[in-house]
Backbone as CSV, one residue per row, in Angstrom:
resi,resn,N_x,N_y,N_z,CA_x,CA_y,CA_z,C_x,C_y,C_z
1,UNK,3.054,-14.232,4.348,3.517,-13.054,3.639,2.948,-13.078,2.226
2,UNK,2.635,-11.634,1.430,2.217,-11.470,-0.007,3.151,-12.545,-0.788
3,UNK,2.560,-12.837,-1.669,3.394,-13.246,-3.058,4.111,-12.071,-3.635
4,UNK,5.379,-12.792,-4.181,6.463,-11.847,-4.743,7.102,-12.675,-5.897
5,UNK,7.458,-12.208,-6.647,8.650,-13.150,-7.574,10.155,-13.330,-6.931
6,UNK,10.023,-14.467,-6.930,11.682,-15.234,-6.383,12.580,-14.382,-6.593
7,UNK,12.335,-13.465,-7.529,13.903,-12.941,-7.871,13.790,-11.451,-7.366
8,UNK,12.674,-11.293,-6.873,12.510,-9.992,-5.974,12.624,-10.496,-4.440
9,UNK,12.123,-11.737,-4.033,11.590,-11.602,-2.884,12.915,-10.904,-1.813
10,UNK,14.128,-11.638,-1.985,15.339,-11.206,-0.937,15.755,-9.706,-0.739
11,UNK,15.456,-8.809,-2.141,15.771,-7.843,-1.874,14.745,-7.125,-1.084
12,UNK,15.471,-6.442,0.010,14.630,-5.528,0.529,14.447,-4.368,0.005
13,UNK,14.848,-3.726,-0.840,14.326,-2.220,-1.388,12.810,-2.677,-2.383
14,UNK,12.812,-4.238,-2.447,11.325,-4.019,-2.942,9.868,-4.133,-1.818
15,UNK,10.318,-3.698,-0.599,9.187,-3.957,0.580,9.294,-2.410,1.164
16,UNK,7.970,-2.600,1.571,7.794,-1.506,2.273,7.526,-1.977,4.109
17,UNK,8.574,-0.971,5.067,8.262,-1.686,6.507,7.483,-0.855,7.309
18,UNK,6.022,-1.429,7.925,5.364,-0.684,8.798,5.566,-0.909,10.041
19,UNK,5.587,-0.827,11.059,4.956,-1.812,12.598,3.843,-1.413,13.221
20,UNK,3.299,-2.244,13.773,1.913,-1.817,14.143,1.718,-2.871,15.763
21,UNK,1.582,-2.478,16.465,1.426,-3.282,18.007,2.769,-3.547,18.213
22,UNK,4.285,-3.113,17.831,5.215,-3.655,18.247,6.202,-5.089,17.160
23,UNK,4.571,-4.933,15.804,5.153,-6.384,15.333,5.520,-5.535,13.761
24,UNK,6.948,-5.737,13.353,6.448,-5.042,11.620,6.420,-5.938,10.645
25,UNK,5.668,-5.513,9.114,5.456,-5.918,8.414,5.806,-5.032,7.277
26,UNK,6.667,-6.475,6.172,6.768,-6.261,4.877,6.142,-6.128,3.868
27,UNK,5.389,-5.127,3.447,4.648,-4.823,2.708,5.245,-4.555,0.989
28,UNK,5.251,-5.470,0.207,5.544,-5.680,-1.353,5.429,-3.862,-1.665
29,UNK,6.251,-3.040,-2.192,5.966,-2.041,-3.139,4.858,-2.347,-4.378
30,UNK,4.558,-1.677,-4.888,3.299,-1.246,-6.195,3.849,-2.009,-6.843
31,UNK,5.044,-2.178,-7.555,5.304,-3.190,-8.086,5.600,-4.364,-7.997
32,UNK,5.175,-4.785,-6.825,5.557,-6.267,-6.387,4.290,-6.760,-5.603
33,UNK,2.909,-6.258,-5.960,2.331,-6.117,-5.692,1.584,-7.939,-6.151
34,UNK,1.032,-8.561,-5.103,0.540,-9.773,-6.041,-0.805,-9.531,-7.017
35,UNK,-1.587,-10.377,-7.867,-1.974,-9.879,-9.017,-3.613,-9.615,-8.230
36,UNK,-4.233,-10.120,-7.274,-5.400,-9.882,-6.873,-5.305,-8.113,-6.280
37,UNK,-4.262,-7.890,-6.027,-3.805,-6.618,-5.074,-3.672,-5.515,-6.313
38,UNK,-3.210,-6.168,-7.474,-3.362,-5.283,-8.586,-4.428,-5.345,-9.880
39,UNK,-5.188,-6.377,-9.262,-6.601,-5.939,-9.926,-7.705,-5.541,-9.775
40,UNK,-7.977,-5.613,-8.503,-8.549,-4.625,-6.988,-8.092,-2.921,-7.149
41,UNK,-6.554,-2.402,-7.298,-6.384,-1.122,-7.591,-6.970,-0.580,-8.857
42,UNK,-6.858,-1.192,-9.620,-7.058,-1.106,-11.213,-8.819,-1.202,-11.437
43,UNK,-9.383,-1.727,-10.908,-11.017,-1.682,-11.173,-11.700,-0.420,-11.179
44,UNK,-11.692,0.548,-11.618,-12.354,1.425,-11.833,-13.949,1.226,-10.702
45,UNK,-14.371,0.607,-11.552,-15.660,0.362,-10.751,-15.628,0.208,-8.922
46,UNK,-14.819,-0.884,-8.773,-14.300,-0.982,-7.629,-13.914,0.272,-6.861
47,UNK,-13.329,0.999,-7.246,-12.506,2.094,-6.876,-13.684,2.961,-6.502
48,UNK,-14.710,3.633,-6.922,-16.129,4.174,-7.021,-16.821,3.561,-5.981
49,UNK,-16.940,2.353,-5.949,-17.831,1.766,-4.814,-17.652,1.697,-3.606
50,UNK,-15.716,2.031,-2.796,-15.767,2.558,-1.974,-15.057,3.837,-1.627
51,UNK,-14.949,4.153,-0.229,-14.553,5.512,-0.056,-12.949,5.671,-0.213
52,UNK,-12.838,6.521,-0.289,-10.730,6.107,-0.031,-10.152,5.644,1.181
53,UNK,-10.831,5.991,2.054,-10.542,5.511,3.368,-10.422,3.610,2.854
54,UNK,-11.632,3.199,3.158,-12.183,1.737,2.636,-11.206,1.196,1.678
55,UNK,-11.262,1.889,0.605,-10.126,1.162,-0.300,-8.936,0.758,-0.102
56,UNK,-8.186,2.059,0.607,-6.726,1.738,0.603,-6.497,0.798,2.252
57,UNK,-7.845,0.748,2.974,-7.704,-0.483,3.447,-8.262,-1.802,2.941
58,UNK,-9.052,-2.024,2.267,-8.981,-3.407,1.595,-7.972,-3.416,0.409
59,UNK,-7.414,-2.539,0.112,-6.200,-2.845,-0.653,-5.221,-3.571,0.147
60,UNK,-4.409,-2.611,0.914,-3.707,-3.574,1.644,-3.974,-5.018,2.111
61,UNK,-5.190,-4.814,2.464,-5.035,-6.498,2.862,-5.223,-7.287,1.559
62,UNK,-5.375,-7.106,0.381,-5.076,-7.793,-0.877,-3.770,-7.955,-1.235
63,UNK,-2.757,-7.246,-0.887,-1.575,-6.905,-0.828,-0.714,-8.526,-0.083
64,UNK,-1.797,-8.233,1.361,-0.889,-8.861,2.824,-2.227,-8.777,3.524
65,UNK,-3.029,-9.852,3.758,-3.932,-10.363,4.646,-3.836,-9.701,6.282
66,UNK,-2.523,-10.769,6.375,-2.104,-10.496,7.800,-2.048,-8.963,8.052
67,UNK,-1.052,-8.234,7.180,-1.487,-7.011,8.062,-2.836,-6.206,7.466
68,UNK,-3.456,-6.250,6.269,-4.496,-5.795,6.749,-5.158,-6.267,7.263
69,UNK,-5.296,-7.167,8.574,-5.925,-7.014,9.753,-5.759,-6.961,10.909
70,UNK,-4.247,-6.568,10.673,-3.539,-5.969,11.854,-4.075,-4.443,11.677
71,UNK,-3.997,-3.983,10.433,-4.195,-2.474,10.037,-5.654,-1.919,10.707
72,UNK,-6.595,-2.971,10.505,-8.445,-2.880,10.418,-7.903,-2.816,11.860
73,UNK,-7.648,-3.654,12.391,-7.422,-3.740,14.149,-6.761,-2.650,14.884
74,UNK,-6.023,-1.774,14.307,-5.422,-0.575,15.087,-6.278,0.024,14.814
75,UNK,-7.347,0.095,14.074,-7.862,1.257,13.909,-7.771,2.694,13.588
76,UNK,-6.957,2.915,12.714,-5.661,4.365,12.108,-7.079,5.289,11.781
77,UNK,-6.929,6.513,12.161,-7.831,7.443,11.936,-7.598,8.006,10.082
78,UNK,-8.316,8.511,9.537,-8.113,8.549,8.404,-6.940,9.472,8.084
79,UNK,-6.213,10.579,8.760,-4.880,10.980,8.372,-3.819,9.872,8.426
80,UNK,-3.830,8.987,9.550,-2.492,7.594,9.392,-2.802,6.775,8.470
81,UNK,-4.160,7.047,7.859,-3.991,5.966,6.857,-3.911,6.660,5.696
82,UNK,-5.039,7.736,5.357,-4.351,8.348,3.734,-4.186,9.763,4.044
83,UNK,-3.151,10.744,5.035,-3.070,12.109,5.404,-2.706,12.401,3.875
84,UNK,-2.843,13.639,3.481,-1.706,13.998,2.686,-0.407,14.682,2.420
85,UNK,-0.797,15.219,3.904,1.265,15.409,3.998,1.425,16.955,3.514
86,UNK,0.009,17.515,3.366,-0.195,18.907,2.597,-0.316,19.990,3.501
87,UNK,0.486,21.075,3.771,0.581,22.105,4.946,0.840,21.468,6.498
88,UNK,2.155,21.422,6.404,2.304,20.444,7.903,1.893,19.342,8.267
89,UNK,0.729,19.000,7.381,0.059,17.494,7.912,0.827,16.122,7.698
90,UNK,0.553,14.945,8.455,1.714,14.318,8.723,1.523,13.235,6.947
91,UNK,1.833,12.901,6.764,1.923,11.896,5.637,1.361,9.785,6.247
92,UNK,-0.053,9.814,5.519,-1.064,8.718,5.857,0.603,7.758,5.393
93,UNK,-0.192,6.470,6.097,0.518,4.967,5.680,0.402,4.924,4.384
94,UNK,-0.535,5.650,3.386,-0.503,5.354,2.005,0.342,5.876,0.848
95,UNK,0.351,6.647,1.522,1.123,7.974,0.575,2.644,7.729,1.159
96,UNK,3.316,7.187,2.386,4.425,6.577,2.508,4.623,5.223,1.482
97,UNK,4.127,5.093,1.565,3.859,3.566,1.008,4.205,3.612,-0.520
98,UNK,2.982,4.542,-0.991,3.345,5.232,-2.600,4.758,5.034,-2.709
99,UNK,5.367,6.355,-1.681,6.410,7.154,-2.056,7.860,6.388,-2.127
100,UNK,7.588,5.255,-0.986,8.881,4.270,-1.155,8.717,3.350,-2.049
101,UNK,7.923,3.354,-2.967,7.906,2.555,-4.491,8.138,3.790,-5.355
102,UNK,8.069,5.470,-4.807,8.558,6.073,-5.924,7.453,6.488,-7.156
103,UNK,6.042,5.818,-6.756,4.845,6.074,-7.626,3.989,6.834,-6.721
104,UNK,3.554,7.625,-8.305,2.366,8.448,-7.618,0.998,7.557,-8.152
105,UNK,-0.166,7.644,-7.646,-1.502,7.363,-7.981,-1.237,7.316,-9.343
106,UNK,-1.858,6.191,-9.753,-2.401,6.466,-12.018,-1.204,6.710,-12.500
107,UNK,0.114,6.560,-11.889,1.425,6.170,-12.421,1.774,5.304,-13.135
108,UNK,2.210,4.403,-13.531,3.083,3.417,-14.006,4.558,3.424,-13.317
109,UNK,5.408,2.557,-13.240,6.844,2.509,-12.952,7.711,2.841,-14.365
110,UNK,7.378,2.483,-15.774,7.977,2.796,-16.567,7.994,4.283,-16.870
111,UNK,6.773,5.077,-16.414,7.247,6.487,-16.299,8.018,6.954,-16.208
112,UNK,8.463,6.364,-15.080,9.815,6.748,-14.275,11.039,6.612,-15.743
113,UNK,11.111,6.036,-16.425,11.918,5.900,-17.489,11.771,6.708,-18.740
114,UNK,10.644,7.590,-18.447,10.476,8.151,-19.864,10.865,9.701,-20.040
């Protein structure tokens, strides 16, 4: 499983739960994100060099190894992985993912406080 801080790890409102083949996985929210997983999002450059598709799957697996390659292995067409949920369309694994940490893209969490 990702790295978390001890004093997050028990609570569950800081994970996000997917399943994928029957098996699920706890996926750390944006903010509990370990620090390779949040310096990988944050690279600008990085971010440019691949597609969004690409990214927000090698993100995840910076996140959580294991499931991103459970994720690479289902093979999610690009709406299950980043839909946007815009005119009926269903909402990608990413943008769930966002939304149960409550952040949008180029957010911060202290936003939320201001």
């Amino acid at each position: 499983m990702a790295a978390i801080a001890d004093s997050a790890k028990n609570n569950p409102q800081n994970y996000f739960e997917h399943e994928i083949d029957g098996k699920k996985y706890r996926i750390p929210l944006i903010d509990y994100m370990p620090y390779d997983a949040c310096m990988f999002m944050e690279d600008m450059a990085t971010r440019r060099k691949y597609g969004d598709f690409t990214f927000v799957l090698e993100l995840f697996s910076k996140i959580d190894p294991e499931f991103g390659e459970a994720l690479k292995k289902s093979k999610p067409n690009r709406a299950e992985l980043i839909g946007d949920g815009q005119d009926g369309r269903p909402k990608g694994l990413h943008l769930q993912w966002l939304e149960a940490g409550k952040i949008s893209e180029g957010e911060s969490s202290a936003s939320d406080d201001s």
